[in-house]
N, C-alpha and C positions, 0 to 999 in steps of 0.2 A: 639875316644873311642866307643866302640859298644855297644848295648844295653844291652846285657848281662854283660860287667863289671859296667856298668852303675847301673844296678840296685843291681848288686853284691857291688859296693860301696854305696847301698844305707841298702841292709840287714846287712854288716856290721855294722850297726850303731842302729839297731834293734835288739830287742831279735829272737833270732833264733828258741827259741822253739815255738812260737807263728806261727810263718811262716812253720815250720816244720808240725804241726799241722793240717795249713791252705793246704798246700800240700798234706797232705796225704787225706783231706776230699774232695779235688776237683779229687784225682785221683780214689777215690772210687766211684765220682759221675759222671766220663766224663771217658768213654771207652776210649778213644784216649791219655790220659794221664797216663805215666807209671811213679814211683818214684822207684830208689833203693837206699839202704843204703848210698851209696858213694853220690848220689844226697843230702840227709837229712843231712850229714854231711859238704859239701860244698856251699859257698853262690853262686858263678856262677852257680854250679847245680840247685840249688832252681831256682836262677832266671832265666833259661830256662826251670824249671817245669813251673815255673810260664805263660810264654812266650808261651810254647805249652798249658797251660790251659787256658790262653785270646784267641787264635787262636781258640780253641775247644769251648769256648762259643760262638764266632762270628759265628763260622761255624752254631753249631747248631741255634743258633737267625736268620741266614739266612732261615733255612731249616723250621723252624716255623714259616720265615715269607712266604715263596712260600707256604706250605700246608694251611695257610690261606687265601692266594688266592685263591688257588685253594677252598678251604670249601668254600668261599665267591662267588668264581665264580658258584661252583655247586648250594647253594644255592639259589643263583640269579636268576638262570636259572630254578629253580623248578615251574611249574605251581601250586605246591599246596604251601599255606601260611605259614611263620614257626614262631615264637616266642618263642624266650627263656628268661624266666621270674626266676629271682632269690629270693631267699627267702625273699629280702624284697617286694618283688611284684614290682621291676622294671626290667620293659623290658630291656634285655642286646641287644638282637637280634632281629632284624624283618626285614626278604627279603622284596624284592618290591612286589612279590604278596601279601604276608598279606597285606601292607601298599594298593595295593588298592583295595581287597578286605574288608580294614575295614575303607578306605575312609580316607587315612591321617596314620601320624606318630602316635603310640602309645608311650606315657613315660613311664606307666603303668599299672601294672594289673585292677586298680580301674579308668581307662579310658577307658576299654573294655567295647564295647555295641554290643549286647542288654547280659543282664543282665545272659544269660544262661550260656556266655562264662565266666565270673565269677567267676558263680557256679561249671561250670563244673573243671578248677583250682582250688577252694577251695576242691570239692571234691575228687579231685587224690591225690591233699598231704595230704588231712584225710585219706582216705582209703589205698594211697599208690598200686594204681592202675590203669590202663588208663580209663578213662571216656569220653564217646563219647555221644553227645549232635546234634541235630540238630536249626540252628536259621534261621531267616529273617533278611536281611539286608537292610537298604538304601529305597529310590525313585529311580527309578523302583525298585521292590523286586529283590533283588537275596538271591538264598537257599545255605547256606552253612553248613556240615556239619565240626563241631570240634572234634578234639580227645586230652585230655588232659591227658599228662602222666609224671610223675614222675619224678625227676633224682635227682641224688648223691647231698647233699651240701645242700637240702631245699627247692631246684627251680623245674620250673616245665617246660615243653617244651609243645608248642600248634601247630599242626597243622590241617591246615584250606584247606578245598575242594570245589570250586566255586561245587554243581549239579546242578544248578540252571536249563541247559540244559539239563540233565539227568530225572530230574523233570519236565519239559516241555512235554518232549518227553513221560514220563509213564501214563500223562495226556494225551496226542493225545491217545497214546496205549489206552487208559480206551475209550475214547471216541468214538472210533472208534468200538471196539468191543460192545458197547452199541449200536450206529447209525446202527452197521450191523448184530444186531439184532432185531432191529427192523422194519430194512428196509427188509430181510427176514423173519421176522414172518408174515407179512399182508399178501406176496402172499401166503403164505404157510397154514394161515388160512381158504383166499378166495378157496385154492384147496380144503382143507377139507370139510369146507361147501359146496363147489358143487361136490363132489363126493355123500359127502350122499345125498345132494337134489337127485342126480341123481339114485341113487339105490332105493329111495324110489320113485320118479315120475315113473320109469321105471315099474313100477306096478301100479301108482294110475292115472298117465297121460303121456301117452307115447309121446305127442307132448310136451311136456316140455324139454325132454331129450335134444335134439337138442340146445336150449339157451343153458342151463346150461352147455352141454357138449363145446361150444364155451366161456365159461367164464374160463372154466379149462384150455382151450387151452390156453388162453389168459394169462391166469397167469402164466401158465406153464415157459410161452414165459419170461414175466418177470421175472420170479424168475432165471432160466437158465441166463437171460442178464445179472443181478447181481451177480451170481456167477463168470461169462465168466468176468463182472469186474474185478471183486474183484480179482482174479487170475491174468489179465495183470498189474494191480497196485500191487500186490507184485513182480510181478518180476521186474516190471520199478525201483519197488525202489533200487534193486539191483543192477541197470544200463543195457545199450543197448550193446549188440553186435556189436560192430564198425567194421563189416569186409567187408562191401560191398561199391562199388560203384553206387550209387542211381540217377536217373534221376526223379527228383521231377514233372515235367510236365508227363511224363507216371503215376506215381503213382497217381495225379491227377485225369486225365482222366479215368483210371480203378475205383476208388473210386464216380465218380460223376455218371459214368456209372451203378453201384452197388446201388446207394441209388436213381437213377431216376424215378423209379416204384415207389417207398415210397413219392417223391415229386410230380409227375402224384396225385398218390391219395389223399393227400392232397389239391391239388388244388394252387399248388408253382408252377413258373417258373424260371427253375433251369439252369442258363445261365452258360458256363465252357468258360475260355481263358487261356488256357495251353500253355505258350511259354518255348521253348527248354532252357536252362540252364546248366550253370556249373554242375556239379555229385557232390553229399553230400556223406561225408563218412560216413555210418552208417548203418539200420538194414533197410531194404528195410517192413519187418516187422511190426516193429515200428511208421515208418515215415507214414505208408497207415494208423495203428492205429491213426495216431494223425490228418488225413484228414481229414478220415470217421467221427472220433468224433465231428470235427470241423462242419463238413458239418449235420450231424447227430443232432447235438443239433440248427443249424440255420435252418432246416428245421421241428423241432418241435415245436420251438416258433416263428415262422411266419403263421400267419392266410391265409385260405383260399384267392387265389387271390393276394399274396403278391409272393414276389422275394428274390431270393436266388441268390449269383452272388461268384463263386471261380473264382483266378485267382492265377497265378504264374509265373514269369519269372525270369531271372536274376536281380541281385543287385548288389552295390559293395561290394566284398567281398563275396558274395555269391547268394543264393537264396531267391526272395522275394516272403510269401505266405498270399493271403489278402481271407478272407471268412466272407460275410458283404450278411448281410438280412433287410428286411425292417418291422422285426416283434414287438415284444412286446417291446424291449429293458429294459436294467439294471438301476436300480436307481444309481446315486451314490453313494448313502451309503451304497451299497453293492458290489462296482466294488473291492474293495480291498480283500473281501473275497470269490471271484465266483470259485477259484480253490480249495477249500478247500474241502476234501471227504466229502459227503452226505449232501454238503451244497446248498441249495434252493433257490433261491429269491421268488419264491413263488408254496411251498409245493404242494398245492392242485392241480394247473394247472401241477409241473411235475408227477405227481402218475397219472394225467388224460391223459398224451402224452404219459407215460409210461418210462418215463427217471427213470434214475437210481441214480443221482447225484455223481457221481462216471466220468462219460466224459471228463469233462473239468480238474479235478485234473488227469487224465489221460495223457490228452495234453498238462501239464505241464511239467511232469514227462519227456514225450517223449523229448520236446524240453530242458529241462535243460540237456539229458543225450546227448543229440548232440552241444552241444555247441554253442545251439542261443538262442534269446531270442524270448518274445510275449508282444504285449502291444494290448491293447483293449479300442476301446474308443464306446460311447454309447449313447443315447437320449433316455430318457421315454417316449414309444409310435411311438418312430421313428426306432426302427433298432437300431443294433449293426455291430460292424467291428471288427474282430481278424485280427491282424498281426502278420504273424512269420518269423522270420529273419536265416535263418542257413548257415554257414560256408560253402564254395566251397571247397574239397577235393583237398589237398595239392596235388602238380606235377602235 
């Protein structure tokens, strides 16, 4: 017997208007299911209305269960946090990023910390409007902003944005435009002050003019280096020109040859061992910028009579460049933070060499954008050592 007289000897035994009924309100509510008169009237009919309206549920319970994976998978896959919270205040939904941006599973609205997230829920289903809140979260801080908004039924939907990074980053921005006003206002005061000294010595003692006009030069000099920084740090940070093939021993040699006169006056002996090597791929440019800086800051902070020694050859994998003096050297409690812009180990002695602090986050820049690294190691009162490591040009 097939399933259709099966169930047709089962409506038989039933009231028929009831089934009738139930037919017409599944064909009203399932596009795929058609009923006509002749079916209402026969029980085999019914019971293959019935037959294609259990087919038409399953189908659709199929199709609602793929589009919830798929919701589930997109959600998932969200970097920002999501929570949907129902009018009794429990959480129905929360992807894995809310879960750990809020450090764990929430059950509930009145389990949400810190206290803003809350509020800012209580206040979207008062007002009936999205409500956006900023909080701190956890050890170490992270900033997360919330926006809480409304939906059909009582509930409410949360989602959450780690800035925390973004936050960091408007804090360098603040800090840096402060640091680099500062570090341009002193030359730029020193010139004003010795220009008028200068217009008015120039009439009350004409043997003055001479210092003063060498202090304007002087500063002149500085303030120009700080800009000439500040200008190759914004573009580093935009990365290098990778188009050339570089022989780091030539760029060496040009670079120690450039700053020999500044270590002559000093009173450094500025020893070079340039051995040939593999070709770096990258900005022939950049890589002398990150030399000079190197060579430029070890022969600032090494005292009269002290040594200054570059070297460079091959490595494996690449090019090895070591620049190691026998000057002041770094405490360690400041070796972690020497690349940071207009950062000091000690202020007075760089404003007195004429450094910029601005060099070494320079040399940083240069080598992250070539894909090597730098490690520096150090002795207080002994000298320091930069190593940098870069990649030999593929083929």
């Amino acid at each position: 017997m097939g399933a259709s007289s099966f169930l047709a000897g089962i409506l038989l035994r039933r009231p028929l208007g009831r089934l009738r009924r139930a037919a017409l309100r599944l064909a009203d509510e399932l596009p795929g299911v058609r009923v006509t008169p002749w079916q209402l009237r026969d029980p085999e009919g019914l019971a293959r209305v019935l037959e294609r309206a259990a087919d038409e549920l399953a189908r659709e319970r199929r199709a609602a269960a793929r589009e919830r994976e798929v919701r589930d998978l997109i959600l998932a896959s969200m970097e920002e946090g999501v929570l949907l919270v129902d009018a009794d205040g429990l959480v129905r939904f929360a992807n894995g990023s809310a879960e750990r941006m809020l450090r764990g599973p929430i059950p509930s609205a009145s389990a949400l910390a810190p206290t803003s997230l809350r509020e800012a829920l209580r206040a979207a289903l008062r007002e009936r409007r999205p409500v956006t809140v900023d909080a701190v979260r956890g050890a170490p801080a992270r900033y997360l902003r919330a926006t809480a908004v409304p939906v059909e039924g009582g509930g409410s939907l949360l989602v959450l944005r780690d800035v925390t990074e973004a936050k960091r980053v408007e804090e360098m921005r603040r800090d840096f435009v402060a640091n680099a006003s500062h570090e341009l206002k002193t030359p730029v005061a020193s010139i004003l002050a010795a220009a008028e000294t200068i217009r008015t010595a120039a009439a009350e003692d004409p043997s003055a003019v001479a210092g003063f006009a060498e202090r304007l030069e002087r500063d002149a000099s500085r303030l120009a280096r700080i800009v000439a920084d500040l200008l190759d740090l914004s573009r580093l940070e935009a990365g290098s020109e990778r188009t050339e093939r570089v022989a780091m021993d030539t760029v060496v040699r040009e670079e120690a040859e450039r700053l020999a006169a500044q270590a002559r006056e000093a009173g450094i002996e500025l020893v070079v061992d340039a051995r040939p090597g593999p070709p770096v791929t990258g900005s022939r440019r950049d890589l002398a910028l990150l030399v000079r800086n190197l060579l430029d800051n070890a022969i600032r902070y090494t005292g009269r009579g002290g040594r200054v020694e570059v070297a460079v050859g091959p490595a494996e994998g690449g090019v090895l460049l070591r620049v190691s003096d026998t000057g002041l050297g770094i405490p360690s409690r400041d070796l972690p933070r020497i690349f940071e812009r207009f950062y000091r180990v000690d202020p007075a002695r760089s404003r007195e060499t004429g450094g910029t602090g601005l060099g070494l986050s320079i040399v940083k820049h240069v080598v992250e954008n070539h894909g090597g690294e730098i490690r520096v190691e150090s002795e207080l009162g002994r000298g320091s050592t930069f190593e940098v490591r870069l990649p030999a040009a593929s083929g």
